[in-house]
N, C-alpha and C positions, 0 to 999 in steps of 0.2 A: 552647503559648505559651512554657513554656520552654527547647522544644527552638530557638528561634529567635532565642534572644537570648545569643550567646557570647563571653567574653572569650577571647585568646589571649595567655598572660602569654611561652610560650616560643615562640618562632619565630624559625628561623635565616634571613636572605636567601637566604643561596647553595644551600640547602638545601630551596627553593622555586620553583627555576624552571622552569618547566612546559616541553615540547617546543614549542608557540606562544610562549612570552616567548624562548626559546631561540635561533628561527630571528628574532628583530625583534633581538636582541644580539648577534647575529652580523653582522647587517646592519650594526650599529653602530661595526664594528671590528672581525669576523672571533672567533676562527677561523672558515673558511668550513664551512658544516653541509648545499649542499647533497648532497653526495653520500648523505644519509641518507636513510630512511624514518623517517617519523612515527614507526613501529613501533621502529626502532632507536635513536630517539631516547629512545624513552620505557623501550626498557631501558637508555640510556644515563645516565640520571635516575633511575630508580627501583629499588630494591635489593628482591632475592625475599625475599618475607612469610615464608617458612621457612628462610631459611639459617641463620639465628642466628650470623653471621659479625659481628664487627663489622670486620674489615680490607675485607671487600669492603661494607661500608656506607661506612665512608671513600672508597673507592674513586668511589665513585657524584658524592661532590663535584669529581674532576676536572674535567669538563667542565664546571659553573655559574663553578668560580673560573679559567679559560680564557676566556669570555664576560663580566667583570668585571673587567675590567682596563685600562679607560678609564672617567674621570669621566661622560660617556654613559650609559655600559652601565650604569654603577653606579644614574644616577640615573633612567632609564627603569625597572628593574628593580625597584625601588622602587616607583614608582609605580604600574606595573605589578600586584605584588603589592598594594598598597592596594584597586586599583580588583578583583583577583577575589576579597578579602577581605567586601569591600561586597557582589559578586555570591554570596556564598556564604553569607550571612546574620549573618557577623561586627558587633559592636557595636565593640569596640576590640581593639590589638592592642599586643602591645609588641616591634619587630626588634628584634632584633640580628645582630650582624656582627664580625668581626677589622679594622678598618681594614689590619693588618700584614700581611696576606693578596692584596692590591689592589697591590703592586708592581713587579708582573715586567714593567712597562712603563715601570717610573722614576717612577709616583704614589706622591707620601709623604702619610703619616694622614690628615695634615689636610686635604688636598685628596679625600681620600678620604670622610672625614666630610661636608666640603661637599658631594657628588656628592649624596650621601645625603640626607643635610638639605631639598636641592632637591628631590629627589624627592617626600618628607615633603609637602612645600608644595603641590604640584602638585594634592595630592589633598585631598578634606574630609573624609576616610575620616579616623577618629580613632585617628592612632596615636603610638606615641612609640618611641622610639632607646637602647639596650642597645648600650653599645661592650667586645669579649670580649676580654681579653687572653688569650694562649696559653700552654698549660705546653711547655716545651722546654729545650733548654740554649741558651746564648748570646744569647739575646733580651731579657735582661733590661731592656735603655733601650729596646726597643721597647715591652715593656708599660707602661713609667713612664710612655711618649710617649702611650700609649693613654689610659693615666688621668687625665692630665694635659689632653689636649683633652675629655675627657666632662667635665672642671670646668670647662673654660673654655666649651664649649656648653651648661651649664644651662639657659641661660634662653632653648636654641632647640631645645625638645626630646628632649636626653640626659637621658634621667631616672637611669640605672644603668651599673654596670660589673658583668663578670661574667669568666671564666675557663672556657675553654674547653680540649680538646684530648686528647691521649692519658692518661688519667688512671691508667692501670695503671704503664706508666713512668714518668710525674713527679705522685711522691705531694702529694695537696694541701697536705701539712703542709708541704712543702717552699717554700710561695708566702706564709710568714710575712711579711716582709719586705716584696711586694709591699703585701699588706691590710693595712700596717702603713701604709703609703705612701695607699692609699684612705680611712681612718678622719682620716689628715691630712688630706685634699684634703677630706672630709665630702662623701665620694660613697657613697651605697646601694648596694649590691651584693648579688648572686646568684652562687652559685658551682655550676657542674656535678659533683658528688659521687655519688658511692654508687650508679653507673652501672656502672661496667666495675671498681671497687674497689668492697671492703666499708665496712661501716660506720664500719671508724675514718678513709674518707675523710669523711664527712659529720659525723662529731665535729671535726674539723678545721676543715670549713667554720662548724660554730657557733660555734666557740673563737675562731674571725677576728671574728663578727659579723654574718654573714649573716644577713639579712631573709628570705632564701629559700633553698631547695637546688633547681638543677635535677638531676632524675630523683628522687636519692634513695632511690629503691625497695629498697637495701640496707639502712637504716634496719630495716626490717620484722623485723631478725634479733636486733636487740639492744633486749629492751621497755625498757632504763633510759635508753638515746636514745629513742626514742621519747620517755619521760616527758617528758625535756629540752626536745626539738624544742617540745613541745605548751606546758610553762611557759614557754617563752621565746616564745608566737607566731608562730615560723617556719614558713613555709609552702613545701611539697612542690611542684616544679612538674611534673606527673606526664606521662610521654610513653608513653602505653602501650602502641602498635604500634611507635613508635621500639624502646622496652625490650627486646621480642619478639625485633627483628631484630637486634639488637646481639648479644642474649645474657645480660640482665640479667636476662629472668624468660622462663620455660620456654613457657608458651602464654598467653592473652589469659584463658583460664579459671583459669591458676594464677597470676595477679595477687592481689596480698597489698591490693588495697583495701578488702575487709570490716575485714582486721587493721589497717589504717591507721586506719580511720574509726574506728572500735571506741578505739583509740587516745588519739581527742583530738587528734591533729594536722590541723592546717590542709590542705587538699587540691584544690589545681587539676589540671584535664586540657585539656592542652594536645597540637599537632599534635607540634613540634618543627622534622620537615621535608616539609613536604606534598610536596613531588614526590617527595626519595628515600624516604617512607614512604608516598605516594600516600595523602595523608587529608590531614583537615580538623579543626580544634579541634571542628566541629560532631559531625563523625563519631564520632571518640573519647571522646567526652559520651554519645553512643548506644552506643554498642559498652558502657561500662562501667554503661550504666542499664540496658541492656536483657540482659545475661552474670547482673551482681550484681541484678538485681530491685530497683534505686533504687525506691524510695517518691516521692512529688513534693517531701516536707521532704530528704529526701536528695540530691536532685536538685539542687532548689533551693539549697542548702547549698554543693553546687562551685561553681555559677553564683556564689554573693555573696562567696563566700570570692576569688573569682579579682577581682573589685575590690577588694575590701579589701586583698589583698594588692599590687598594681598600684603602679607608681611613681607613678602620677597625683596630679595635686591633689585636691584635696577636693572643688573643683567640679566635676571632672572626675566622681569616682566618685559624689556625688550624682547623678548625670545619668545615669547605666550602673545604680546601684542603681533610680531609678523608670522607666528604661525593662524591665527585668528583671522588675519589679515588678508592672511593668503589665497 
């Protein structure tokens, strides 16, 4: 029963598009994909479970953000992912996406956002909108532009902002400025941390205000974070075949979630990117109940923490707490 009922707090779009969503967004506006095999397609999507590269896990995103680059693609794609969200036994979900990523065809944010939004709609699949500003140099009034439409779509949707991108080069502390800029707007945020840096990125991200750290899993080195994360209620949004492949943690067996839990901190498992990690928020829920010997209060414990944690309304998470429940 509880293996059937999943939240997915972290889930990127582009980072979900199967070889079948692939070839229908192609149709939509090209690039053209038939010269491929299915097969070539799905190494074109999916990044080796052993490399532990993170350049060639970026890499894998070419191709999704090539097929999303008209308000179509964008907003099939979407809906798309909702409806094999529902096929795959998901409860709810939370995307997210770069809008600033969406414009090598002259779409700016907002129309980009809208693409999105429609898709949302399309489906009764219950999910809601994460809009990611990028760490880089010179984009800075693009990420303003990003924060600035997740407040002005509150109330169709955007529940959060989060911060995405090469985290080893542009340290998070360095995105003061922007979270200074989101705490104005009174937008919730998640920050992707303690992934490919150590844990004084994830100090950074508490010290802004986050609700959440995505990855985090560097945390696990310093217990006096730790202590913090867990007094302050922050919650971890754990990707743990992503982490694998990136190079954030060694094997799926040397995962630090005993030492997390043990902890006191808050702990979701989520997919991240089901095509380039080929899984599912469901899967990664099994892989770490059945590796660490989850108990069913243990178990049960990601499962309710991943609503609690959830930008949702309240009716919202009533509704995911008795169906979990049940």
């Amino acid at each position: 029963m509880l293996y059937q009922n999943y939240v997915d707090l972290h889930l990127h779009i582009d980072g979900s598009v199967s070889p079948t969503m692939a070839r229908i967004l192609a149709q939509l506006g090209g690039p053209s994909l038939d010269e491929y095999t299915d097969a070539e397609l799905f190494d074109m999507l999916t990044a080796d479970t052993h490399a532990r590269d993170l350049n060639l896990y970026l890499s894998k995103f070419n191709l999704p953000l090539a097929l999303l680059q008209t308000p179509e693609q964008l907003e099939e794609c979407t809906y798309l992912l909702q409806e094999d969200l529902r096929a795959r036994g998901l409860l709810y979900a939370e995307l997210r996406f770069a809008p600033q990523h969406h414009g090598e065809r002259g779409m700016g944010q907002r129309e980009a956002v809208q693409a999105v939004l429609r898709g949302l709609e399309r489906s009764d699949f219950d999910a809601r909108l994460i809009l990611c500003a990028m760490r880089g140099r010179g984009n800075e009034a693009a990420n303003r532009e990003t924060f600035a439409l997740a407040a002005e779509y509150r109330d169709q949707s955007v529940v959060a902002v989060d911060l995405a991108g090469a985290e080893a080069l542009y340290p998070t502390a360095e995105f003061a400025d922007l979270f200074a800029y989101a705490r104005e707007l009174g937008l919730p945020f998640t920050i992707h941390a303690g992934e490919a840096a150590g844990p004084e990125s994830v100090r950074a991200a508490l010290d802004f205000g986050a609700t959440r750290i995505g990855h985090g899993v560097s945390a696990a080195q310093d217990p006096q974070l730790l202590a913090d994360i867990a007094e302050r209620g922050v919650t971890l949004e754990l990707c743990p075949t992503s982490e694998v492949q990136t190079g954030a943690v060694e094997t799926l067996r040397a995962f630090p979630l005993r030492s997390l839990m043990e902890s006191g901190v808050s702990l979701t498992v989520n997919a991240d990117n089901m095509s380039v990690s080929c899984t599912d928020a469901c899967r990664e829920f099994l892989l770490m109940t059945c590796i660490y010997n989850l108990n069913e209060y243990e178990a049960g414990s990601l499962l309710l923490n991943a609503v609690d944690a959830s930008f949702a309304d309240e009716a919202t998470k009533a509704r995911l707490r008795k169906r979990i429940l049940s």
